[in-house]
N, C-alpha and C positions, 0 to 999 in steps of 0.2 A: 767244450762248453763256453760259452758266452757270457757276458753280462758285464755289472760296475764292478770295475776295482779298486779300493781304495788304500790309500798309502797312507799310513798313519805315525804319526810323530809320539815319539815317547809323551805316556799319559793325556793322549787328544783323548778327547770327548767331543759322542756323534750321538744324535737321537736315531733313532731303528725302531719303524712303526709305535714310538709312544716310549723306548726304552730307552734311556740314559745309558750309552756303553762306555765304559774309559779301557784305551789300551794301557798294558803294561809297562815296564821301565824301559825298554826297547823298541824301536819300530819296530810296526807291522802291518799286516796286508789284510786284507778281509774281500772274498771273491762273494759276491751276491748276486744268488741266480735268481732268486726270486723276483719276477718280473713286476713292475707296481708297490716294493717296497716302497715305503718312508723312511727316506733316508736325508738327515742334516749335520753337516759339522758344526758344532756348537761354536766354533771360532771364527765362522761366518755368520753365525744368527746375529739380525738385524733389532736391538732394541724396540720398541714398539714407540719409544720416546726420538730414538734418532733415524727414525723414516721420516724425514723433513726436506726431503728434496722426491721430484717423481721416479726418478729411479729407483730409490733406497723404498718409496712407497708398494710399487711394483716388486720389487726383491722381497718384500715384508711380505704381500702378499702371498706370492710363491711359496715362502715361507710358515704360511700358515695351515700350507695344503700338505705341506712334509713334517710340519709337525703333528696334523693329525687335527689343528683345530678349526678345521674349512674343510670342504668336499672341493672336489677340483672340479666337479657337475657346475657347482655355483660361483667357482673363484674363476674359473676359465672364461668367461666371456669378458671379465673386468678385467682380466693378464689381457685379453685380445684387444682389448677397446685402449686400454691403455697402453701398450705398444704401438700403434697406431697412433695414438696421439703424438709419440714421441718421433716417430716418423718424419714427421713434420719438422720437428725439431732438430735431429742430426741430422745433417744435410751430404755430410762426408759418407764414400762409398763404405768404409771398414763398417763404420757404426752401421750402417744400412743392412749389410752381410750380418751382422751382428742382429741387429732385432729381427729377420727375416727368420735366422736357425733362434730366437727367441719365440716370432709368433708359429712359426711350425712346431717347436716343441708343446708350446701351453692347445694347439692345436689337437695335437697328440694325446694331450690328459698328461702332458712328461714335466709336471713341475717342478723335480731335481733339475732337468735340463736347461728348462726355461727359467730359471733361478741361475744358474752357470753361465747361462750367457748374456742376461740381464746384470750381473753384478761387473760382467766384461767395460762395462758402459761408465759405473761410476767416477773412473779418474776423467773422461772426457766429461761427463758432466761437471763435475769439480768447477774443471776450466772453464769449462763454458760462464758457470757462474759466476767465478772470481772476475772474469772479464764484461762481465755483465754489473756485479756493483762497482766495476773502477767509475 
């Protein structure tokens, strides 16, 4: 059988379709077959106050479809359009690879995915910015 697996750190907290799970004092594993879970590590979830750059906006968004408070019917087209814009923007091949398996995913309806590999972007954004207010 197939699916996400995920690796979890002594006492991480993940949402699962709406639920707050915390693991035990020990790592552990959790196999999820169920296909179209909502699934977020809370130690990735993106403030609603520091989505202040377009990436982190975009991540926040994705973020709203795995926590359960968006449909991906209606956040999908704004992951798309916004991807796209950002296109323009990384000009470098990696980033490029990078928002392509972003907009194939949110393509999909795969907003864990398209969250994963939209938060890949953040540290080039960073710079781009830092070198942008010298």
């Amino acid at each position: 059988m197939s699916g996400l697996v995920l690796k979890l750190a002594p006492n991480e907290r993940l949402l699962i379709n709406g639920a707050v799970i915390e693991n035990g004092e020990r790592r552990g594993r959790l196999n999820i077959l169920s296909p179209g879970a909502h699934i977020l590590r809370l130690r990735d979830a993106i403030h609603p106050d520091d989505a202040d750059t377009p990436v982190k906006r975009l991540c926040y968004q994705a973020q709203l479809v795995l926590s359960g408070d968006a449909a991906m019917e209606d956040m999908g087209p704004r992951l798309v359009a916004g991807i796209e814009e950002l296109s323009s923007v990384f000009r470098d091949t990696e980033s490029h690879a990078v928002l392509s398996a972003a907009r194939r995913a949110a393509d999909e309806g795969n907003a864990y995915y398209a969250l994963k590999f939209l938060r890949q972007l953040m540290g080039t954004e960073a710079l781009l910015l830092s070198v942008a207010q010298r």
